[in-house]
N, C-alpha and C positions, 0 to 999 in steps of 0.2 A: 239853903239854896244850893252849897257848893255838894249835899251830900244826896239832894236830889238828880240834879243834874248827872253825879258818877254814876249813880245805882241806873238809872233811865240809858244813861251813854253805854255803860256795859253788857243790860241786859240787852240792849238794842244789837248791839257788837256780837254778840254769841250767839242770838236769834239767827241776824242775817247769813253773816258767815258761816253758821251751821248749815243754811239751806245749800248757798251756793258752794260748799264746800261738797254738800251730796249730790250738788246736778254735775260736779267734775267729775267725782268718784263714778259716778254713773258713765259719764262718758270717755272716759279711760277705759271704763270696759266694754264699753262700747267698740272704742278704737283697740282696746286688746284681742277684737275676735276677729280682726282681718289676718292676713298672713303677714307672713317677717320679711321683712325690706330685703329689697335685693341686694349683692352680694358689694362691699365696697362704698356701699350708699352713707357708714357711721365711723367717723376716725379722725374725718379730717378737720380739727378742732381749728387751726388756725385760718384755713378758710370759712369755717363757720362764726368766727370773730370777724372777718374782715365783709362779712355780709351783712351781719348783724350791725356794723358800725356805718357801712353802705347804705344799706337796704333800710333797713330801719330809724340811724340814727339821722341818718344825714338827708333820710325822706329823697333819694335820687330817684326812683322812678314816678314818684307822686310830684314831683317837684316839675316834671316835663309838663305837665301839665300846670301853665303856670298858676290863674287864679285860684283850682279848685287845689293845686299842688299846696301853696300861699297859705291858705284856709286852715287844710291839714296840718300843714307844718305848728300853724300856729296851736291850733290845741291840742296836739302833739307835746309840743314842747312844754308848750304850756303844762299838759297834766303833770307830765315830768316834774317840773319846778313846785307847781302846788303840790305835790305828793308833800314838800316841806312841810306845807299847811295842816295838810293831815295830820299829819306828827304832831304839831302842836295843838291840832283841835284835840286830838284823845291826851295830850299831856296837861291839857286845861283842865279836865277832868279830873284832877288828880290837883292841880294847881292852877288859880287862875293868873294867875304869873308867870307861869313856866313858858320858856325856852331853849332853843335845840343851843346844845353843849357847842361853845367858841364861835357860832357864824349868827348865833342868834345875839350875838350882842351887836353886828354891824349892822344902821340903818339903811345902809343899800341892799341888804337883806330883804326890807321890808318893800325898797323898792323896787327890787327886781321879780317879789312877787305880788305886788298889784298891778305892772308893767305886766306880763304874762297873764292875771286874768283879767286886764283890760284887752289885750289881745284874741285871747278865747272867746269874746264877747264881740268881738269885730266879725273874727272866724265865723260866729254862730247867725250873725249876721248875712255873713258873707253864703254860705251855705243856703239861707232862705230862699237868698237874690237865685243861685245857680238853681234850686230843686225847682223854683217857680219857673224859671224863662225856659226850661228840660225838663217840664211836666210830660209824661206820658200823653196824658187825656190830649196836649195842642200838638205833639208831634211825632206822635202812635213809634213804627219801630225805629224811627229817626232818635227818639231819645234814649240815652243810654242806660235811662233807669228804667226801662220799659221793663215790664216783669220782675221788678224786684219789690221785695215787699217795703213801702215806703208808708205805711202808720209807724212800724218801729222804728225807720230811721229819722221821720219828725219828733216822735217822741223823746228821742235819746237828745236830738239838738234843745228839745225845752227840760229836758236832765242836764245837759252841761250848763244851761242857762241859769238855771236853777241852784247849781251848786255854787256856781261863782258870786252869785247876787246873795247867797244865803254868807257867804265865808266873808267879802266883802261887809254884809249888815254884821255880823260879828265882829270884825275884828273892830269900827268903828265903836259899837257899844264899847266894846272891848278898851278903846283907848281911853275913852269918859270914867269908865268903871274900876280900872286900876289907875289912875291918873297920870299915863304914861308919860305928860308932857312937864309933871311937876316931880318926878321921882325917876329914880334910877327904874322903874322897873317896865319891864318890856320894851328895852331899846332901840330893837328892828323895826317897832311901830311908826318910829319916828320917820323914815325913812317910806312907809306905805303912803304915797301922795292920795291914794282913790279911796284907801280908810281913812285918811284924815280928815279928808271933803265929808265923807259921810259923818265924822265924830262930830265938823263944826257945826252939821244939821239937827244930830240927837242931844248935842251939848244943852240947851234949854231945859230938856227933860229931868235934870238932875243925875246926879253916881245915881241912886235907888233906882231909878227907873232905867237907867241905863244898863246896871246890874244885870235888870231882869231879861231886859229884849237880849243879853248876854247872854245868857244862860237860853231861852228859848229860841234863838237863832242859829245858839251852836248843834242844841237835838234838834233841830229840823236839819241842819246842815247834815250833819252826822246821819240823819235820817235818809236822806235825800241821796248820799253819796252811799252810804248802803244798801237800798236798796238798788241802787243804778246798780251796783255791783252785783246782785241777785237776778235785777232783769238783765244784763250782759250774759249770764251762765245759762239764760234762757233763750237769748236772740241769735241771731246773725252776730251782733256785736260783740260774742264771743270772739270775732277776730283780733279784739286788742287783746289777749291771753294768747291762742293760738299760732297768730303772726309768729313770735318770737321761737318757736321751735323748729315753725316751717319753714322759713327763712334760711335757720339754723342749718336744715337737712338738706335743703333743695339742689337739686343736682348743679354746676358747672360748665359752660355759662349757660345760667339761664334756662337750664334747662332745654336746651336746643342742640343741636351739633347730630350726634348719634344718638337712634334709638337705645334701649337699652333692652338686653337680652332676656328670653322668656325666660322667668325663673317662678320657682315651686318650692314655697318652704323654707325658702331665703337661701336657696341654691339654684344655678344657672340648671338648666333642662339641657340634656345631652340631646341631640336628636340625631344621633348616631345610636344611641341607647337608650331612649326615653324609659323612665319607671313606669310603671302599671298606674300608680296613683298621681304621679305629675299633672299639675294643670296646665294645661294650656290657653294660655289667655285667660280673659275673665267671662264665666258667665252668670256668678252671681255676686252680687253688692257684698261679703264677706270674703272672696275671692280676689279681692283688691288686699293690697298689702295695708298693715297701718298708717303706713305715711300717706297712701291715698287718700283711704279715710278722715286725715290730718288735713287733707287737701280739701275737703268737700266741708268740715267745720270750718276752714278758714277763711273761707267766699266772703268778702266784705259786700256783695252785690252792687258794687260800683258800677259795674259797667264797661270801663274800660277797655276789657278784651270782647266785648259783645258791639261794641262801636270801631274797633278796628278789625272785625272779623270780615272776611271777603264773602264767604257764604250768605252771612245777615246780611251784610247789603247790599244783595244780590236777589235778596228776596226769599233764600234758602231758610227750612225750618230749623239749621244749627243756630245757638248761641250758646259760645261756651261757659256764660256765666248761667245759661237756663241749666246746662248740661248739667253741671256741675251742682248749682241750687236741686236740680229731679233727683243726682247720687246722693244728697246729704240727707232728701226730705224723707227718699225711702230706706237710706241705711238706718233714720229713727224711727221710723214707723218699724222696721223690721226688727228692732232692737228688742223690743219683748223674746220675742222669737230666738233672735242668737244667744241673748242670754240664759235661758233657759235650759235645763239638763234635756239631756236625751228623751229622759224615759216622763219627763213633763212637759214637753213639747205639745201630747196628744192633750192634754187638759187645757190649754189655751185657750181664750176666746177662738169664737169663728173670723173677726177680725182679724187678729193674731196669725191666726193660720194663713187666712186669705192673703194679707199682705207677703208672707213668704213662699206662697205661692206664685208671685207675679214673676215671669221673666224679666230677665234685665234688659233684654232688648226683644221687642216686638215683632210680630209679621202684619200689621195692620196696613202699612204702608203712610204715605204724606198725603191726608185728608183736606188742606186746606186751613187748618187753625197750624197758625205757625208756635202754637201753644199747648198745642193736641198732645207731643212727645212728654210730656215736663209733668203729668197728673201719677204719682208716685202708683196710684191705686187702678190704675187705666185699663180697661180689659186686652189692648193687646202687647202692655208691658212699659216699664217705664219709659225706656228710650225708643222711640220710636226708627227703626232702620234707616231711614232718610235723613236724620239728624248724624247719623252714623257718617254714610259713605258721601255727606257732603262735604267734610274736611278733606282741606287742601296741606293740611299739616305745614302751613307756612309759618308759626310759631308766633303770627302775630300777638295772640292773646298770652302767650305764655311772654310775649315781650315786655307787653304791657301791663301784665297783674302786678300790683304792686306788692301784693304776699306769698309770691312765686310759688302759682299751683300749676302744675305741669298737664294742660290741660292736651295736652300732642301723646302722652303717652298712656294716657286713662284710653281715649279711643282708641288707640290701636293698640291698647290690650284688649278691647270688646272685640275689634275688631279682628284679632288674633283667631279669638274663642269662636267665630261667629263664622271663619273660613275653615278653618281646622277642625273641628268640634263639630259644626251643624251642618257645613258646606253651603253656606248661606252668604251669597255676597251677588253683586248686580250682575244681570246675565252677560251685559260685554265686557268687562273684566273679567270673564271665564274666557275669553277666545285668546287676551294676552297673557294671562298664566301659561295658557295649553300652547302658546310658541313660546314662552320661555323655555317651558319643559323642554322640546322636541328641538327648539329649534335655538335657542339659547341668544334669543332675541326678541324685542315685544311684536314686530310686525310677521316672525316664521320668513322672514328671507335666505336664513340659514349664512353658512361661515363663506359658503363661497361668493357670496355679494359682498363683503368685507374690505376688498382693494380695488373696490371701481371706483372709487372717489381719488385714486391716485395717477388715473389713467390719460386725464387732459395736463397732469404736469411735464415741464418740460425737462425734468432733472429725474434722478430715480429716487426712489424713498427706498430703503434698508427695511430688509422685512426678516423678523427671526426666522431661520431654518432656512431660507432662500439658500443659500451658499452652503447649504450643509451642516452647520453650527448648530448646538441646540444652547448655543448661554448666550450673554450679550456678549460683544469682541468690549476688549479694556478701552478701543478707542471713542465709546459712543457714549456721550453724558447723560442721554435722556431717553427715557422707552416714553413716550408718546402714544396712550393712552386713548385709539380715536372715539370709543363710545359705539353702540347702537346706534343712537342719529346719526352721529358723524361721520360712520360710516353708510350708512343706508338712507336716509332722508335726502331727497334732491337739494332742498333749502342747507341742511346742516352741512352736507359737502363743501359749501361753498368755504362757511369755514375753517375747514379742516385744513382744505388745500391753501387760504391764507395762510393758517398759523404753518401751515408746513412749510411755504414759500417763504416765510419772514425768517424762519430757522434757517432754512440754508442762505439766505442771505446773510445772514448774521456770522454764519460758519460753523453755527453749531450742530456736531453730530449727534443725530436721535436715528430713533428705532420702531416701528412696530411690531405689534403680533398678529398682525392678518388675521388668518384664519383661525391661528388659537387665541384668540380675544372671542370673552361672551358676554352678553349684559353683566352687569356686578352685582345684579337684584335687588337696586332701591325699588322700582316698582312692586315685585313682588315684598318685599319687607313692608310697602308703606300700607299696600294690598290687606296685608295680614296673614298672608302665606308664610310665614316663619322659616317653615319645614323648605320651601324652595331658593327662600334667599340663602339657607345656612350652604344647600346644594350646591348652589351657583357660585359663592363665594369660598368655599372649599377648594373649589373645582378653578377658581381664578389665582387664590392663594397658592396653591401648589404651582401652577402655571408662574407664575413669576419668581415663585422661589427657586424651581428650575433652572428659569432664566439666567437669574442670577440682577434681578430689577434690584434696583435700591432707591433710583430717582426717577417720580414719576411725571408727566405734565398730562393735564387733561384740558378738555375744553369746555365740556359738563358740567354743569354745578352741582346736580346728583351724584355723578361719575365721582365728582371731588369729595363731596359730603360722606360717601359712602366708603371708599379705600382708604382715605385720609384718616376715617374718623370710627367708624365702623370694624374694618378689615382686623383691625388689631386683636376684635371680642373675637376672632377666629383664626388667630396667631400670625398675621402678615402686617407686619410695618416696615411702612417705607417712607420716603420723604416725598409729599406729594405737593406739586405748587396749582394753581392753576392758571390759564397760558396769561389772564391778566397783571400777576405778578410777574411772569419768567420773563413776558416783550416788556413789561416797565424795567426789569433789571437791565435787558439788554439796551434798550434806551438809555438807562443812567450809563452803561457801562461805551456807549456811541459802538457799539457794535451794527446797530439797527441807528441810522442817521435819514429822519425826515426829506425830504426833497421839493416837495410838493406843496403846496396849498392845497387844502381841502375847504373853500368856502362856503360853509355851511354851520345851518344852526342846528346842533343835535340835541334830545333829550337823552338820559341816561336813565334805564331801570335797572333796579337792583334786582335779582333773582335772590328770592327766596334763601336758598340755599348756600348764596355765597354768601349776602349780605347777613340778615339775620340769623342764620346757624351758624354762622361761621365769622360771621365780624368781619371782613375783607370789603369794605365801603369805598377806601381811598386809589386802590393800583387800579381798576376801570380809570377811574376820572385821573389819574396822571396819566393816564395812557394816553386818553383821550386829550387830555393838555397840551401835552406835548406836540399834539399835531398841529403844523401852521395855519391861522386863519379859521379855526374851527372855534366856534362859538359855541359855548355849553346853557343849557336853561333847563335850568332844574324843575322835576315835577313838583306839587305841595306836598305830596306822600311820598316822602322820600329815606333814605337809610334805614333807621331800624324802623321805621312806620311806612313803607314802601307799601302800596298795596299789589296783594300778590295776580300773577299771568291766569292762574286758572290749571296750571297744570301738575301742580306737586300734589301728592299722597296719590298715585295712581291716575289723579283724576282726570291725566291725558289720553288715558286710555277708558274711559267713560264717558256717553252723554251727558250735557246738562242741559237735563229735561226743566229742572227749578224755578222757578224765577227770571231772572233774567241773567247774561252770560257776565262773569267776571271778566277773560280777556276784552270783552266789549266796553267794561268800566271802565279797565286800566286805558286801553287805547285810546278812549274819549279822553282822559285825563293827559295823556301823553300830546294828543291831536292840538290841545288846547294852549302847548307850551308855545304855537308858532312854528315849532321844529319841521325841517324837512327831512331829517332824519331821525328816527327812534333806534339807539343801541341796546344793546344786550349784551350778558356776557355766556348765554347759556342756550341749548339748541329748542328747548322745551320753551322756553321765555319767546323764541325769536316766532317759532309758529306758531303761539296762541297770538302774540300781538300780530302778525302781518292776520290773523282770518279774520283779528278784531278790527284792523285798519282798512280791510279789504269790504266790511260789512260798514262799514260809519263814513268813508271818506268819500267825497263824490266824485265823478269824474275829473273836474276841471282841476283839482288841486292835489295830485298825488304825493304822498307821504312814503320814506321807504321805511322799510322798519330791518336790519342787520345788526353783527354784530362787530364790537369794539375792533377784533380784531382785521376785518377789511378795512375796516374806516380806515388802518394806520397803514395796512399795504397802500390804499393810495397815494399816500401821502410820502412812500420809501419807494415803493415801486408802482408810476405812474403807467407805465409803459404793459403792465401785466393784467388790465383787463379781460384779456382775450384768455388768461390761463383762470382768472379767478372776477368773472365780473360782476359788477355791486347786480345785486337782486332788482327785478322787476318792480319799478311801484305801486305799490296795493292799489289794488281798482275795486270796487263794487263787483 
């Protein structure tokens, strides 16, 4: 029996692992035929430890989600611990007494692993409850497993079921058959409370017969968890292998903050000097770096980022888990093809060929099937263009993937390729590039509109060169930063001249640059215009290194996103705040002292850009604290799950013809807190929600929608409406 079971246990062993050893090998080279990671992306070993013990071990972002977080966790942990099990099913093989050296002789050994696959067995439980109540079929794109492929992920849960209830029936025989409760041998068993229940069940049966379901429990066990391990190297659920590298590599935090720079070959693209063979952007599925490719095996198709994405539910054909699931399905359909020499490319199948014939992104346009972009084999190409230019790059889904695939920067690499490359992008996003270009601002108002927002103040604002100077004077601490809106938008004006009004109340000297301030080209970067953000920001870099800036305050959350975090890939750093931290300092510091009451109930959203890129969730809400009598009521979507205004990745400068309006979502959500007022901390946030307030709210109950910084002039300077008065209330 014992010399059945080895030869069975072994040949099984080398069988399996030989397959799923060649579908890796396979897919290494797979992922070897993209290009080499960009520049900075491999080194940093100690933050790759402190992600991997975050991200992975500690299950923190699967864990926000409490029950299904719970679930995971459990057989998670779980497989961890049974990996023990393992050990000793193949040491059986060999002995059926054997035990793992010093811990297998404690029987809290035994019990901390049938504790753990009693939990995996709650877990797989737990899993049924959530896939049934989140079927697709009862609540179409409301569930977040919609589109993902779910035979394999039922299958795998009656695999985990499977393996526990086989190791479990084993080690039971197991007790009966070496007579662990009358002998020193296999002392950990002592200690398995859910093998012993099962041993006092098979105990009738006699050793002989116990022996036997011994030995037949362990090869099916062994059976069962081998091949799980062959169909993992075949499924989706390659992500339990995967995760741990991606994780490993993923950018800082989060992969959100700053785009990252076009690069080629696993060097930055000069665009002062581009090579002849440089890529620009991506326009086809092997034009992706390898860690991309890393990105697209690692899709656990949970869902997650497809359920906090604003676009889906909005009714928009993006979902970044579709996105993602279309790049992986036809990097392996295309994979014959990449792999292939040159000069045997022409002998392929007609399949073969076909499939690397598909564009990466389409001209078909948004048919109606919000499914239509995602057919790897589609006649107008994988991605369908509408799936494209409906990112709002608000980083939600990169917030939420729990094996941190960067799904913000795969698109606006397509999307790169797609302005640059083919000059293919939506027709009204070409009137805001063409006044970037000319007029170095998104509406073409040009430099001399730039200081009319300071014209109803009753004090003078410092403007570089006014006086002659071309540097900042030593006495001024802050160059003040107003932005395109801030300067040109009627609405954004208002708080310019707050945050400027609070500074000189406070006593602090700042500065402008008028006329030489220009966009800083987030929109053209988020656009895909590359070649005009590297312009713009060259052209701003120099401007304040002139200057002689060091400290900057903005009121933009782009503005801030971008100088802060950006400026640097094109050598300008400075110290950037933006003005919700600089008025809390001055607050803590009672330079700026309340006066007022402001009795009112406000909501607070987080802009994209400040919150989730950038983490800055707390200086809004102490600002807003601090002010007397003001009540705060927070939305359900709120910090890093904020859902976004509608207007980031250009798409302020775009119809949304889609579905139905994001700003409209959020304002209904905002309307709903009770709030009579809606704050903001950014000028892009504050117009998408007043047109969304303006279209939902009726006559008789107006709502205002501003930003943080007014709310706190009234409350310091009651008496300065007339130089800065709160906004109009949305009306219909």
């Amino acid at each position: 029996m014992n010399t059945l079971r080895l030869v069975v246990g072994l040949l099984m062993t080398v069988v399996m692992l030989g397959l799923a050893g060649r579908r890796l090998l396979y897919l290494y080279r797979v992922g070897g035929a993209g290009q080499p990671v960009e520049p900075g992306r491999l080194g940093a070993v100690g933050t790759a430890i402190r992600a991997e013990l975050v991200e992975v071990v500690a299950q923190r972002k699967l864990l926000r989600w409490t029950a299904p977080g719970l679930a995971h966790a459990a057989v998670f942990w779980g497989f961890c611990v049974l990996l023990l099990t393992v050990l000793e099913a193949f040491g059986s093989l060999f002995d059926p007494t054997f035990s793992l050296p010093v811990i297998g002789q404690f029987p809290v050994l035994g019990f901390v692993e049938d504790l753990f696959a009693l939990l995996c067995i709650l877990a797989v439980v737990a899993f049924v409850v959530i896939r049934v109540r989140e079927a697709p079929r009862d609540q179409g794109r409301r569930s977040r497993f919609f589109g993902s492929h779910l035979g394999p992920a039922w299958f795998v849960l009656f695999m985990i079921f499977n393996v526990v209830w086989t190791l479990l029936l084993t080690r039971g025989a197991q007790i009966n058959a070496q007579e662990v409760n009358t002998t020193d041998n296999l002392p950990f068993l002592r200690g398995a409370f859910l093998s012993q229940a099962i041993a006092s069940l098979l105990a009738p049966l006699g050793q002989d017969v116990n022996e036997v379901i011994e030995t037949v429990a362990l090869l099916v066990g062994l059976g069962v968890l081998l091949g799980f391990t062959v169909f993992v190297t075949y499924s989706k659920h390659l992500h339990i292998l995967l995760s741990l590298p991606n994780v490993a590599l993923a950018r800082r935090p989060s992969a959100l903050g700053a785009l990252l720079p076009v690069s080629s070959g696993g060097r930055e693209v000069d665009f002062e000097d581009p090579g002849e063979e440089d890529l620009l952007g991506v326009g086809n599925v092997e034009e992706f770096t390898w860690k991309g490719l890393l990105d697209f095996g690692t899709c656990t198709e949970c869902g997650r980022c497809q359920s906090q994405c604003p676009a889906w539910n909005t009714g928009k054909p993006l979902s970044p888990k579709l996105l993602i699931m279309g790049l992986r399905d036809h990097a392996l359909a295309k994979a014959p093809y990449l792999l292939a020499a040159e000069q045997e490319r022409d002998g392929l199948s007609d399949d073969a060929r076909a499939v690397a014939s598909v564009p990466l992104v389409g001209d078909t346009g948004y048919a109606g099937d919000p499914l239509a972009a995602y057919a790897p084999l589609g006649p107008g190409g994988v991605i369908d263009p509408d799936v494209l230019w409906s990112c709002t790059t608000c980083g939600a889904c990169v917030e939420q993937c729990p094996v941190d695939i960067e799904h913000v920067d795969h698109i606006v690499d397509m999307r790169r390729y797609q302005v640059l490359m083919e000059g293919a992008f939506p027709d009204e996003a070409g009137a805001m590039l063409n006044n970037l270009e000319h007029a170095a601002d998104p509406w073409g108002r040009g430099a001399s509109q730039r200081l009319a927002w300071a014209e109803p103040l009753d004090f003078e604002v410092r403007v570089l060169g006014a006086d002659g100077g071309d540097r900042i004077p030593d006495d001024v601490e802050w160059l003040f930063w107003v932005g395109c809106a801030g300067a040109l938008d009627d609405q954004a004006q208002r708080t310019t001249r707050a945050v400027a009004t609070l500074l000189h109340e406070a006593g602090v000297e700042f500065m402008v640059l008028g006329e030489a301030e220009s966009c800083t080209g987030d929109p053209a970067r988020r656009m895909g215009n590359e070649f005009l953000f590297q312009m713009l920001a060259r052209q701003n870099v120099q401007t304040l290194d002139d200057a002689g800036a060091t400290k900057i305050v903005v009121t933009c959350a782009h503005c801030f996103n971008t100088i802060a975090n950006e400026y640097p890939q094109v050598g300008g750093s400075y110290e950037v705040v933006h003005h919700s931290m600089l008025l809390g300092r001055l607050l803590a510091e009672k330079r700026l002292v309340p006066v007022s009451r402001v009795d009112r109930d406000v909501t607070y959203h987080d802009p994209c850009y400040l919150g989730r890129h950038n983490r800055i969730f707390a200086p809004p809400r102490e600002l807003l604290g601090a002010v007397p009598g003001l009540r705060l009521a927070e939305m359900p979507r709120a910090k890093e799950r904020a859902f976004c205004c509608g207007a980031g990745g250009a798409r302020m400068f775009m119809d949304e013809t889609l579905g139905t309006r994001i700003n409209e979502n959020r304002a209904a959500e905002a309307i709903a807190t009770g709030a009579q007022t809606i704050a903001a901390a950014c000028p892009f946030c504050i117009t998408m929600l007043s047109d969304g307030v303006s279209t939902l709210r009726p006559d008789d109950a107006p709502v205002e929608v501003t930003d943080i910084a007014e709310v706190l002039l009234r409350a310091v300077r009651p008496d300065l409406d007339d130089v800065s008065p709160p906004p109009q209330a949305a009306r219909p």
